[in-house]
N, C-alpha and C positions, 0 to 999 in steps of 0.2 A: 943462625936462623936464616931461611931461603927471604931470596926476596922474589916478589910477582913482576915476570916486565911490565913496561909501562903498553896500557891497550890490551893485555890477557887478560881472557873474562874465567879462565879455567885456574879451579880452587889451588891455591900453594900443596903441595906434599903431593899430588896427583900424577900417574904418570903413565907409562907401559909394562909398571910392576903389574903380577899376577898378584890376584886378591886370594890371601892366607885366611883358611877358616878352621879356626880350632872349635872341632867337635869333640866333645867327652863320648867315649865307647865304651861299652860296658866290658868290664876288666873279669878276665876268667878266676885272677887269683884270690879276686873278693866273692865268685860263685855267682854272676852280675847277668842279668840276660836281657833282652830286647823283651819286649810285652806291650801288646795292644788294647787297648781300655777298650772292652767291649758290651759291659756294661754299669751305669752305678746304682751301687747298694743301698746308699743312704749312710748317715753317722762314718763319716772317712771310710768307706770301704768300697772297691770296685772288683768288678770281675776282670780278671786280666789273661788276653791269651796267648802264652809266651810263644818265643821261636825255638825252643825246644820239645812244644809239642804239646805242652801240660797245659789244663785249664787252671789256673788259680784264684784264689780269693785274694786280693789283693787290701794292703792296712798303708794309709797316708798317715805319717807318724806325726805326732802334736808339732815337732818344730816345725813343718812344710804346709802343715795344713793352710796358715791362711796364707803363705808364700804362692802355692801351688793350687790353680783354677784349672781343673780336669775333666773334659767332657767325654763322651764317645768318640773312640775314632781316635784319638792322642797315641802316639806314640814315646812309652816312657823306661826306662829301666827298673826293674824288678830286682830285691836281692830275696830269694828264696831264703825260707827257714830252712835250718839244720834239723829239726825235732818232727817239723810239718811240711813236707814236699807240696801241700798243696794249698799251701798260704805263702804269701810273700810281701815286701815292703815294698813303694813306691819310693826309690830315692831320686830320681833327677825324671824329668817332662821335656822335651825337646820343642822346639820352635817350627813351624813353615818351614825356613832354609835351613833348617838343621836336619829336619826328616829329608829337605831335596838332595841335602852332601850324603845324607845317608845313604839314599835310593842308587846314585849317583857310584858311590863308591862300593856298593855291592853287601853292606850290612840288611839291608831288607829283600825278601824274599818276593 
């Protein structure tokens, strides 16, 4: 366990390490894309406008719904249907500093 010296007003574990930000990216092997909530529907459904180019109807599935508070403007990951190209599920909603590491590291356009 660290100890603080005596007279340091700076937190114990803190240092000149770089601060590690694990962001989830959307994974090609699940069919996974970036999607901007650009408007909502009503009854869990928004319109979503992926970064592949498609507009889709996007479905918040019963387990996320009351997890996930989703306005205009959110940046969230999409998993497209196999059967309907132009429906897809909401699985994850990103944060503030998660869409700034995104912008940041070249995932948004």
């Amino acid at each position: 366990m660290k100890k603080r010296n005596a007279g340091s007003n700076k937190p114990v574990g803190t240092g000149d390490a770089p601060e590690v930000t694990r962001v989830r990216t959307p994974r090609k092997d699940r069919n996974e894309v970036l999607a901007t909530v650009s408007g909502l529907l009503g009854s869990k459904r928004v319109t979503l406008q992926c970064m592949d180019g498609v507009v889709r109807m996007g479905r918040i599935p019963g387990s996320k719904k009351k997890r996930m508070w989703i306005r205009e403007g959110d940046i969230v990951i999409a998993n497209p249907w196999e059967i309907q190209d132009s429906k897809a599920d909401v699985t994850w909603k990103y944060t503030r500093p998660q869409v700034e590491w995104l912008e940041r590291k070249g995932y948004l356009n």
